[in-house]
KOLRO-196202 format. One record per residue (C-alpha): residue number from 1; residue in one letter; x, y, z. Coordinates in pm, whole numbers, plus 50000, padded with zeros to 5 digits. Layout:
N
- k | r | px | py | pz
- NUM | A | X | Y | Z
...
***
This chain:
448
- k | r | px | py | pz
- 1 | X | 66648 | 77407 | 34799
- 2 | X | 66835 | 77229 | 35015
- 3 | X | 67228 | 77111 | 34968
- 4 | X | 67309 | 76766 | 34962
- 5 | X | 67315 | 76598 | 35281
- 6 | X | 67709 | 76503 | 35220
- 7 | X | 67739 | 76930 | 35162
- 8 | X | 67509 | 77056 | 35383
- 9 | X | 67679 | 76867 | 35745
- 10 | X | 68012 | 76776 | 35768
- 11 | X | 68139 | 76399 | 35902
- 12 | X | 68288 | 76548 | 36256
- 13 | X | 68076 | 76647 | 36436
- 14 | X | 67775 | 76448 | 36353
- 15 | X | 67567 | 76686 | 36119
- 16 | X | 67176 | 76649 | 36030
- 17 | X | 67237 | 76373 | 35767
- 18 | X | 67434 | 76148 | 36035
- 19 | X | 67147 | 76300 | 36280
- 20 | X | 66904 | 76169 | 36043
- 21 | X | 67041 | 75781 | 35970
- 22 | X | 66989 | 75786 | 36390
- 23 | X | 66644 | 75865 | 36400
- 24 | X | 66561 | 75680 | 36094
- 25 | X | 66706 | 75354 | 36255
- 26 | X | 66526 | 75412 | 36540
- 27 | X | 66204 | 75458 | 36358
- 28 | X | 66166 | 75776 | 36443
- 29 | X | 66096 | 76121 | 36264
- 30 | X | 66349 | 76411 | 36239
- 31 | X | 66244 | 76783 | 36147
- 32 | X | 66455 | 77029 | 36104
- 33 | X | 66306 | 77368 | 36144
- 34 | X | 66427 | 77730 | 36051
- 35 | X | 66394 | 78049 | 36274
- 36 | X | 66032 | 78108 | 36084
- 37 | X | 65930 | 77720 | 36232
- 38 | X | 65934 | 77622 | 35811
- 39 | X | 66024 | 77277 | 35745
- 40 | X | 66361 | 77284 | 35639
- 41 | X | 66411 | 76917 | 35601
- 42 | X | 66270 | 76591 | 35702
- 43 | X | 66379 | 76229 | 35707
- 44 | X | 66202 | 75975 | 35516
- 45 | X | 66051 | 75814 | 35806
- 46 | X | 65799 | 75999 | 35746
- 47 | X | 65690 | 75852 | 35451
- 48 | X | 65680 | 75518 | 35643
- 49 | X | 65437 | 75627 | 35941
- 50 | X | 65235 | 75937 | 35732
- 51 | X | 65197 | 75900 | 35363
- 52 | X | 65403 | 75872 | 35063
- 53 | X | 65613 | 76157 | 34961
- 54 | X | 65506 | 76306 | 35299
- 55 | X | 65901 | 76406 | 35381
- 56 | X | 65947 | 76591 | 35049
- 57 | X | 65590 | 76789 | 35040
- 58 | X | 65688 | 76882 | 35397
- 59 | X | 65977 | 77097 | 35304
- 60 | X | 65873 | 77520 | 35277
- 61 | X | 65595 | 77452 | 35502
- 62 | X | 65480 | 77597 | 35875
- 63 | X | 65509 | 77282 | 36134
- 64 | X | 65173 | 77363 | 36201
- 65 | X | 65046 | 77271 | 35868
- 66 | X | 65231 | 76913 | 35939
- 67 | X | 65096 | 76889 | 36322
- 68 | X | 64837 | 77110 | 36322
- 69 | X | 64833 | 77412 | 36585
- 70 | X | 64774 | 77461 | 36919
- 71 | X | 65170 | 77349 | 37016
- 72 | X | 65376 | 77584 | 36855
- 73 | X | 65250 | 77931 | 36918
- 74 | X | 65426 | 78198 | 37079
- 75 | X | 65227 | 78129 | 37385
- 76 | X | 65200 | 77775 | 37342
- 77 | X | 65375 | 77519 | 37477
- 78 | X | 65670 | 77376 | 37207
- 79 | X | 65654 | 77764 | 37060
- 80 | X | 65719 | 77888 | 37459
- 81 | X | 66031 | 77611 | 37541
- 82 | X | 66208 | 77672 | 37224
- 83 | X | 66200 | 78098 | 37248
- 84 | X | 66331 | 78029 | 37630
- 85 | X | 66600 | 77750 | 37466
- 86 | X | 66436 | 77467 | 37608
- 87 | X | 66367 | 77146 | 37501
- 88 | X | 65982 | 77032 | 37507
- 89 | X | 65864 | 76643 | 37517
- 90 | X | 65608 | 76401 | 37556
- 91 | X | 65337 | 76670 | 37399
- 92 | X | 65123 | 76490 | 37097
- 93 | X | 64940 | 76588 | 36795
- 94 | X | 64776 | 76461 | 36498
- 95 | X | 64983 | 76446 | 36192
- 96 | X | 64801 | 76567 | 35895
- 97 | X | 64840 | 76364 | 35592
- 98 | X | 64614 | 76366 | 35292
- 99 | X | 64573 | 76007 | 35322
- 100 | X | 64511 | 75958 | 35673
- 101 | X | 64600 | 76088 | 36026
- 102 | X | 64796 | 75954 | 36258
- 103 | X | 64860 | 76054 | 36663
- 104 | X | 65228 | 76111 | 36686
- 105 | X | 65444 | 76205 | 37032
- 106 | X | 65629 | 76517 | 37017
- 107 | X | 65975 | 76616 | 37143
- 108 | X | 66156 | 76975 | 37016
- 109 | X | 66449 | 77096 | 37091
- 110 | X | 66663 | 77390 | 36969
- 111 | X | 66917 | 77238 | 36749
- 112 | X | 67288 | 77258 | 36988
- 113 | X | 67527 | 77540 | 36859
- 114 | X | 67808 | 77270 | 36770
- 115 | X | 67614 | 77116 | 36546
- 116 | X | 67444 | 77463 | 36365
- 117 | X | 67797 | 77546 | 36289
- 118 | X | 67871 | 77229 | 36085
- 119 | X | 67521 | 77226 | 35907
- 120 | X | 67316 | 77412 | 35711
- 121 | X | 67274 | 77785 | 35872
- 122 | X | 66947 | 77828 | 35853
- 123 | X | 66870 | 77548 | 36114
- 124 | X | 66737 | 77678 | 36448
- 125 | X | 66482 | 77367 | 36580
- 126 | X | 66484 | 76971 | 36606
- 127 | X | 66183 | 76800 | 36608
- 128 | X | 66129 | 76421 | 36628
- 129 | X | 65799 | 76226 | 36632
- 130 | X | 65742 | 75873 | 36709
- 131 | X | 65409 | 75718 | 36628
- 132 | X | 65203 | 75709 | 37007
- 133 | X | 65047 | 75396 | 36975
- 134 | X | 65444 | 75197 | 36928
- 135 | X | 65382 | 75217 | 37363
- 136 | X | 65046 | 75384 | 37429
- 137 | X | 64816 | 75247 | 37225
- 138 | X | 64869 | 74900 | 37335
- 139 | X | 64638 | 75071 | 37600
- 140 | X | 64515 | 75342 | 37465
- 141 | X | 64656 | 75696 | 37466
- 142 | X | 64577 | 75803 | 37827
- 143 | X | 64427 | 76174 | 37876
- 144 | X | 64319 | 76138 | 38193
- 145 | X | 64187 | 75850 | 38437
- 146 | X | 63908 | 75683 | 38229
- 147 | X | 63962 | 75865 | 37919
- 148 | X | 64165 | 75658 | 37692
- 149 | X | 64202 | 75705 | 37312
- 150 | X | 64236 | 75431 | 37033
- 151 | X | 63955 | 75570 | 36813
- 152 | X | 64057 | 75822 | 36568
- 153 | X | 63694 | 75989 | 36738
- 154 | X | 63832 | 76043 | 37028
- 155 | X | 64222 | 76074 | 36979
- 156 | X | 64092 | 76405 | 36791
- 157 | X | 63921 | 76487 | 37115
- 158 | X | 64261 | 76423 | 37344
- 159 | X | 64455 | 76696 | 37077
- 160 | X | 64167 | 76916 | 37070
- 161 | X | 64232 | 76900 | 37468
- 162 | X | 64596 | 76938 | 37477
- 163 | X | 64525 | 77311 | 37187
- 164 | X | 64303 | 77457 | 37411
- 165 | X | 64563 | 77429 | 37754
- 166 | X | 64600 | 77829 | 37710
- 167 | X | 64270 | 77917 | 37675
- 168 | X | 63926 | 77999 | 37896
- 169 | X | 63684 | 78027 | 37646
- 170 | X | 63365 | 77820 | 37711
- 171 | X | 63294 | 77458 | 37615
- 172 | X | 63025 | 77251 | 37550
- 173 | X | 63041 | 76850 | 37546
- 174 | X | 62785 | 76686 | 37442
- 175 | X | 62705 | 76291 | 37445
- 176 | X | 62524 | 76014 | 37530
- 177 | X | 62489 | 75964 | 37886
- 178 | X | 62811 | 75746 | 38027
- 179 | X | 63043 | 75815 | 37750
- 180 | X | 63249 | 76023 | 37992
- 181 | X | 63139 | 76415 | 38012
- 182 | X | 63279 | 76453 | 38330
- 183 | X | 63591 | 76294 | 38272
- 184 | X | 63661 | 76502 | 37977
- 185 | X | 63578 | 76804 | 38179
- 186 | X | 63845 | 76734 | 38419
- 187 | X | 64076 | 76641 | 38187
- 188 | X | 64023 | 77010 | 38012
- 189 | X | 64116 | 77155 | 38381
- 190 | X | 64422 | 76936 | 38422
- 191 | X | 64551 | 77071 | 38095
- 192 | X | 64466 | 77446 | 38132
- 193 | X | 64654 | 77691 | 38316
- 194 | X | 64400 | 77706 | 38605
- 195 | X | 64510 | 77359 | 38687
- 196 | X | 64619 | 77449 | 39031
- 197 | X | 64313 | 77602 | 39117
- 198 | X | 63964 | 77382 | 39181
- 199 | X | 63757 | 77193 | 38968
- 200 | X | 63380 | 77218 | 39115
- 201 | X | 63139 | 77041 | 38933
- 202 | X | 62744 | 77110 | 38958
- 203 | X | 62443 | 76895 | 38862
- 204 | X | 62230 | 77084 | 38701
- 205 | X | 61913 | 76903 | 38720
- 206 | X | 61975 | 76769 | 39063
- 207 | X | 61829 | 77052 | 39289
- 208 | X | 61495 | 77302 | 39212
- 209 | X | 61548 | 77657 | 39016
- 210 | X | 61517 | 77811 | 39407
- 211 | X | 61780 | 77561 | 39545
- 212 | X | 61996 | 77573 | 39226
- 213 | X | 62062 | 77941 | 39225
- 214 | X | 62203 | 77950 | 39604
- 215 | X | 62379 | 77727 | 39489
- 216 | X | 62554 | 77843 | 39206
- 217 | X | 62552 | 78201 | 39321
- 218 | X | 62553 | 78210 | 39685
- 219 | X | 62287 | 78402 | 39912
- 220 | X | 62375 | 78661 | 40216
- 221 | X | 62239 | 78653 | 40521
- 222 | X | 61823 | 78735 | 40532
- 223 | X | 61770 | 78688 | 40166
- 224 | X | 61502 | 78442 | 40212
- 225 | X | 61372 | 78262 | 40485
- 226 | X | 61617 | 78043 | 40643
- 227 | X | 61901 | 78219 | 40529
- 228 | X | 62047 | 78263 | 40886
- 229 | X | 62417 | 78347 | 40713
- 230 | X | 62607 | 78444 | 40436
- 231 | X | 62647 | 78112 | 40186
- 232 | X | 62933 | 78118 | 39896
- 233 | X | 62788 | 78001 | 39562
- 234 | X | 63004 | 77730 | 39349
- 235 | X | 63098 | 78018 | 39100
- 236 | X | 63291 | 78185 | 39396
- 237 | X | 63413 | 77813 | 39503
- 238 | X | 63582 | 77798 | 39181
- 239 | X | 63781 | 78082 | 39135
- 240 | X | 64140 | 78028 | 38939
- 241 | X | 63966 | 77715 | 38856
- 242 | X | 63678 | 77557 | 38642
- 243 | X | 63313 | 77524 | 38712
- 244 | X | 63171 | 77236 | 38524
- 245 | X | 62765 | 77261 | 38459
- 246 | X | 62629 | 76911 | 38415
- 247 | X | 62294 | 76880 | 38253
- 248 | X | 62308 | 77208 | 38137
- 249 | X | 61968 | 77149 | 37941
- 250 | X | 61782 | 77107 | 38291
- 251 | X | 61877 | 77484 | 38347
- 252 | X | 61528 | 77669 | 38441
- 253 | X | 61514 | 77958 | 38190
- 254 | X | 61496 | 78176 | 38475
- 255 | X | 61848 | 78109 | 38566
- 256 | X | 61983 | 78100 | 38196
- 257 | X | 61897 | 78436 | 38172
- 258 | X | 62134 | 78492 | 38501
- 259 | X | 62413 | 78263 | 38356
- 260 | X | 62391 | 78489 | 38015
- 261 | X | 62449 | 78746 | 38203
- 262 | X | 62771 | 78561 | 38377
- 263 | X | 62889 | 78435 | 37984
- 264 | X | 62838 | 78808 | 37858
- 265 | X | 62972 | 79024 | 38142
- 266 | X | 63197 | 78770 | 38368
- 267 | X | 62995 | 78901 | 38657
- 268 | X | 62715 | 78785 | 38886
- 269 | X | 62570 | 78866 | 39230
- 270 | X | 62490 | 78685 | 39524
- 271 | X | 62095 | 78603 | 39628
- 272 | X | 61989 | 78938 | 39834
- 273 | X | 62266 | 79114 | 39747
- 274 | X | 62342 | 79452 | 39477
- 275 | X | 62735 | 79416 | 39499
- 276 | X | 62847 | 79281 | 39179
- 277 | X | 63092 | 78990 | 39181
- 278 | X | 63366 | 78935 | 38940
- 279 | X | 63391 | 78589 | 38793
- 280 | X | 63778 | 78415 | 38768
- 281 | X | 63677 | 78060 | 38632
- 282 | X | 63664 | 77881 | 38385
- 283 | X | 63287 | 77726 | 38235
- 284 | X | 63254 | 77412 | 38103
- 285 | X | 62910 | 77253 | 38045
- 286 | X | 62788 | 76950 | 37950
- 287 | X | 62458 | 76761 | 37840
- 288 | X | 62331 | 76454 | 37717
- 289 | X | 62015 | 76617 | 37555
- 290 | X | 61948 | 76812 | 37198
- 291 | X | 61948 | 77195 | 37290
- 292 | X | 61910 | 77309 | 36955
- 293 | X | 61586 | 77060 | 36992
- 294 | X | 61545 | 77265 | 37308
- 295 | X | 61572 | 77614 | 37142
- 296 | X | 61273 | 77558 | 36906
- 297 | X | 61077 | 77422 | 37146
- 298 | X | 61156 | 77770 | 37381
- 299 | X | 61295 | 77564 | 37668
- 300 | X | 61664 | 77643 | 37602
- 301 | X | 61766 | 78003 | 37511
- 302 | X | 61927 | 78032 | 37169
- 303 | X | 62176 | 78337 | 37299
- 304 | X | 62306 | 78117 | 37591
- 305 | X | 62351 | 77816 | 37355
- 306 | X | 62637 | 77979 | 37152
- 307 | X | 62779 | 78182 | 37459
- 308 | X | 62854 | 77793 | 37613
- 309 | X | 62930 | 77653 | 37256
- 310 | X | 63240 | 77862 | 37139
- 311 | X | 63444 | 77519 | 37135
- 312 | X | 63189 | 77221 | 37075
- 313 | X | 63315 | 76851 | 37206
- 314 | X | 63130 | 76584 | 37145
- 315 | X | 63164 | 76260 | 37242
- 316 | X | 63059 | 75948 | 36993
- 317 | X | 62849 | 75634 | 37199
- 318 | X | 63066 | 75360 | 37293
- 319 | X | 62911 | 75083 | 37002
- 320 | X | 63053 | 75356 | 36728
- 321 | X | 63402 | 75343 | 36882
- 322 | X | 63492 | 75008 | 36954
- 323 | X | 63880 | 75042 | 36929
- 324 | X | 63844 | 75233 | 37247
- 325 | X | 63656 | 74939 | 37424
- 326 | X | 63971 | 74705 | 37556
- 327 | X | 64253 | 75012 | 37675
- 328 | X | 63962 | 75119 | 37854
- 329 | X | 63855 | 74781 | 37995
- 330 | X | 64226 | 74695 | 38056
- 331 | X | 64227 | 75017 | 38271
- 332 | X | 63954 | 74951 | 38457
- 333 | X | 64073 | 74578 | 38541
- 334 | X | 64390 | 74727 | 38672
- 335 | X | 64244 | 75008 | 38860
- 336 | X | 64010 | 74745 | 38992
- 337 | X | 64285 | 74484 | 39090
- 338 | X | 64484 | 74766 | 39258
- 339 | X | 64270 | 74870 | 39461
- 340 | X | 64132 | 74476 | 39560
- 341 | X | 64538 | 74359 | 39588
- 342 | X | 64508 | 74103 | 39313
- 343 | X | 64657 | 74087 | 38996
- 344 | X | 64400 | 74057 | 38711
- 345 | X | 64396 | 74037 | 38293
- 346 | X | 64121 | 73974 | 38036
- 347 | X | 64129 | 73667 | 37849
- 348 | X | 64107 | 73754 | 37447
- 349 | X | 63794 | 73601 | 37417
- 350 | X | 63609 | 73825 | 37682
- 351 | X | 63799 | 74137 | 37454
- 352 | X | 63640 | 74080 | 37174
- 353 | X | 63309 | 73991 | 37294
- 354 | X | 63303 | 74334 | 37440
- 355 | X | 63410 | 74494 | 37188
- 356 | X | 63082 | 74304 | 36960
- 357 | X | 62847 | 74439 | 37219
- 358 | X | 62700 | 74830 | 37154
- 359 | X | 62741 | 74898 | 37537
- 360 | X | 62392 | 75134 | 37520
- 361 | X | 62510 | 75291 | 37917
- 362 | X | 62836 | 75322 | 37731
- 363 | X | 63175 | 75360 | 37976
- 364 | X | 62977 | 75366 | 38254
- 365 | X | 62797 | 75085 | 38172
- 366 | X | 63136 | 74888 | 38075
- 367 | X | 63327 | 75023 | 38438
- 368 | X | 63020 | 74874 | 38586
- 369 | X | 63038 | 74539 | 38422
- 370 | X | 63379 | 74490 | 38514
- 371 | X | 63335 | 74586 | 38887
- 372 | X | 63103 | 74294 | 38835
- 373 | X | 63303 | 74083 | 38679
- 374 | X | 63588 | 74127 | 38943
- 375 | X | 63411 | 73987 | 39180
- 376 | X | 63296 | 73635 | 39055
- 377 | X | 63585 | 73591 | 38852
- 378 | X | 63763 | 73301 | 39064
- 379 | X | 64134 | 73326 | 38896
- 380 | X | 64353 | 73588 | 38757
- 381 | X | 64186 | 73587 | 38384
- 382 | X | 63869 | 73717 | 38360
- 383 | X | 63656 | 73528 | 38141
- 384 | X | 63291 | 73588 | 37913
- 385 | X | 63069 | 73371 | 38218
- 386 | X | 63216 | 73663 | 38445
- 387 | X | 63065 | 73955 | 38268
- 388 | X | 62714 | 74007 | 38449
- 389 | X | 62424 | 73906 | 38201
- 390 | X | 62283 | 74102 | 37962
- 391 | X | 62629 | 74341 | 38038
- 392 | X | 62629 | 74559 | 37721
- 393 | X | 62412 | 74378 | 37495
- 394 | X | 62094 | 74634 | 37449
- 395 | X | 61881 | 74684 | 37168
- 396 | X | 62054 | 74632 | 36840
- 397 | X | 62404 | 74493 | 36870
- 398 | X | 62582 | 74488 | 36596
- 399 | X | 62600 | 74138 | 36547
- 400 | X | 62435 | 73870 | 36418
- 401 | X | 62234 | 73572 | 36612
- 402 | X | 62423 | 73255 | 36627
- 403 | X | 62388 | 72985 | 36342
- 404 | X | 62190 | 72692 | 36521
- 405 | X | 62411 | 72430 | 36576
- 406 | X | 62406 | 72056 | 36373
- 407 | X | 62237 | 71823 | 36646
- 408 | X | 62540 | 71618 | 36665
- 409 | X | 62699 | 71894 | 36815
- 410 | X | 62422 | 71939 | 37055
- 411 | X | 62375 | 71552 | 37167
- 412 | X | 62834 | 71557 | 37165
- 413 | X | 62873 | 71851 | 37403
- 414 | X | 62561 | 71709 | 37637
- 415 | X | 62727 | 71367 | 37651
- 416 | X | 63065 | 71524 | 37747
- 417 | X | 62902 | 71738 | 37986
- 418 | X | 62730 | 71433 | 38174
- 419 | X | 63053 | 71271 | 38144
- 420 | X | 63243 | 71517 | 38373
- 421 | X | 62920 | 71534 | 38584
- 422 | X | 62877 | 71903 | 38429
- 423 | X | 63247 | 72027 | 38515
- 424 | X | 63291 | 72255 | 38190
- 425 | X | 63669 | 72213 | 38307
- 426 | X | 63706 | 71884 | 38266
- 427 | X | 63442 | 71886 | 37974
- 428 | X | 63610 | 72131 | 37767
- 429 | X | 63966 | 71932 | 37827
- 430 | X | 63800 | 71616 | 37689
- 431 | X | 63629 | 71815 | 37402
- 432 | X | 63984 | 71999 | 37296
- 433 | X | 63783 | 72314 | 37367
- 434 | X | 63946 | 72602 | 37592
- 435 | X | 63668 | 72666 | 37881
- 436 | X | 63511 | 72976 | 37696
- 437 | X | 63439 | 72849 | 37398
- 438 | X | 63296 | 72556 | 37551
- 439 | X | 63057 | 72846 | 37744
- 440 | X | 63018 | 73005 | 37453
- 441 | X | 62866 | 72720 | 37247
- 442 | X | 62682 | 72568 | 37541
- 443 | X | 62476 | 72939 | 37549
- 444 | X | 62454 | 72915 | 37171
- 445 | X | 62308 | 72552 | 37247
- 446 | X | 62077 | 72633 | 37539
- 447 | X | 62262 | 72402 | 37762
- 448 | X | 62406 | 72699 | 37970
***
């Protein structure tokens, strides 16, 4: 058990209680750790942004049981910068509370000699959290270019990316089409240790079984007609780096046998040739389609299924993570304006009618809709009347068809309309309506 905080640091220099009443008034979270990485003592800030009690219950336990792992390994990031004496920041993790869980930045430091000499000895390690989403959330926690993370879906996806940054075991995403495969793919690569090396992505169902495995293998010279030279495969192409297999499920069984065989042994061969190549990549597949669907119906082999699933990511439809829906629109709209030279926003009322609509083509779909929407919009704001029509709507949305409206209200708006010789401007003005909810009730109405 701990001393007192007036026992355990003295007044000059600052000790952890004075280091404490810093963070606390700053809203942020201070750990101490011991050489072991047990929670020696933590401020009560935590009880404000995890869960009651959370400070006290954290005491005797491994930081890992607070942030979960994947940070604080020997061979992990945090663990790495603190054996070398370093100080580690800007890494984030989930913080596990019985109640709920909440995405938290991460900064760790070893705790300065001065101040281990005035405090209690068994302190080694600082470590201070700040809930992400004070700055990042406003727009999302940003993984990578167009993957953005409000959702608690898919912020357990961007911490399940950073845990696996020292590994090369396989992965398998799986989702609807347009939520984003790809993107997460790359994101993997940028966070693995074979970031420097290439990221070569290949469509699976794109090319014939013939065409596909020249391509992913490479032929020699005189293996087949036509083969006038020696052609590298994409598995050569991405060595130090990561091969991503897209559409994985439109893999002829012929060549799932071969990429067993590259899974199993980390070896493969070139068309026409005996000489045994080793593999140095990484494999990451992806596929919008049910392979255990495709295992019992014998087009998808059950062996090769868990040799690409060892770490399973899947990523939830658009319509069942709407919280994600504006950082990634507001992304777009920048990315968009950037590259047109103009300064754009969204207007709240074209936020939220996004986020009511399922989006069935999902972030494509949405990216799409906002290229759109970029180019008829005629000011700075975007507005609803500038999403393309139909954008996002589908089968099923969420929400319900409008009330019709009392006829007044019909034979009102009509007359204001005519009034201002149809200018929804000038309508809306003498209506005390803002522009798009004079839109919006004129397509309730039928008079858009």
């Amino acid at each position: 058990m701990l001393p007192p905080p007036d026992l355990a640091c003295s007044v000059d220099p600052p000790g952890l209680g004075q280091l404490e009443a810093v963070f606390e008034a700053l809203g942020r979270v201070l750990v101490v750790l011991g050489d072991d990485l047990r929670v020696i003592r933590a401020s009560h800030t935590l009880d404000t942004i995890a869960c009651h009690d959370a400070a006290a219950r954290a005491v005797g336990r491994h930081i890992e049981e607070l942030l979960g792992s994947g940070l604080f390994g020997p061979d992990e990031p945090i663990g790495e910068a603190l054996a070398a004496g370093r100080r580690e920041e800007g890494r984030r993790a989930v913080l596990q509370c019985p109640e709920s869980e909440r995405l938290v930045s991460v900064t760790a430091a070893p705790l300065p000699e001065g101040v281990r000499q005035h405090c209690d000895p068994r302190a080694r390690f600082l470590v201070v959290l700040r809930p992400a989403d004070e700055e990042e959330l406003a727009a999302g926690i940003a993984a990578a270019p167009g993957l953005l993370a409000r959702s608690p879906a898919m912020l357990r996806v961007v911490a399940l990316l950073d845990s696996l940054h020292r590994s090369d075991v396989p992965v398998l995403i799986t989702g609807e089409s347009g939520t984003g495969k790809e993107v997460v793919a790359r994101a993997l690569h940028a966070r693995s240790r074979r970031a420097a090396g290439p990221f070569v992505a290949v469509n699976c169902g794109a090319l014939p079984g013939e065409l596909l495995e020249t391509e992913l293998f490479g032929h020699v010279r005189g293996a087949f007609t036509g083969a006038v030279r020696d052609r590298v495969g994409r598995f050569e192409l991405a060595r130090n780096g990561t091969i991503f297999l897209d559409e994985i499920g439109e893999l002829p069984l012929a060549l799932q046998v071969k990429l067993l065989r590259v899974l199993q042994d980390g070896v493969y061969e070139r068309v026409g040739e005996s000489t045994p190549r080793r593999l140095d990549a990484r494999i990451v597949a992806a596929t919008n389609t049910d392979l255990e669907g495709g295992i019992r119906t014998g087009t998808f082999r059950e062996d090769l299924y868990y040799r690409l699933r060892v770490v399973p990511i899947h990523l939830p439809p658009l319509r069942d993570r709407p919280e994600d829906i504006a950082p990634l629109a507001i992304q777009f709209v920048a990315r968009i304006g950037q590259r047109d030279g103009r300064a754009l926003r969204l207007s709240p009322d074209t936020v939220r009618e996004m986020e009511r609509r399922p989006w069935p083509g999902n972030v494509r779909e949405l990216e799409n809709a906002l290229q759109y929407a970029t180019v008829v919009c005629q000011g700075q704001t975007i507005q609803v009347e500038d999403l393309p029509p139909g954008a996002g709507s589908g089968a099923g949305a969420r929400s319900a068809p409008p009330t019709p409206p009392p006829l007044d209200e019909v034979s009102t708006i009509r007359a204001a309309l005519e009034a201002a010789r149809w200018n929804r401007v000038k309508a809306a003005e003498a209506l005390g309506l803002s522009r798009t909810t004079l839109w919006r009730r004129m397509r309730e109405l039928g008079l858009a």
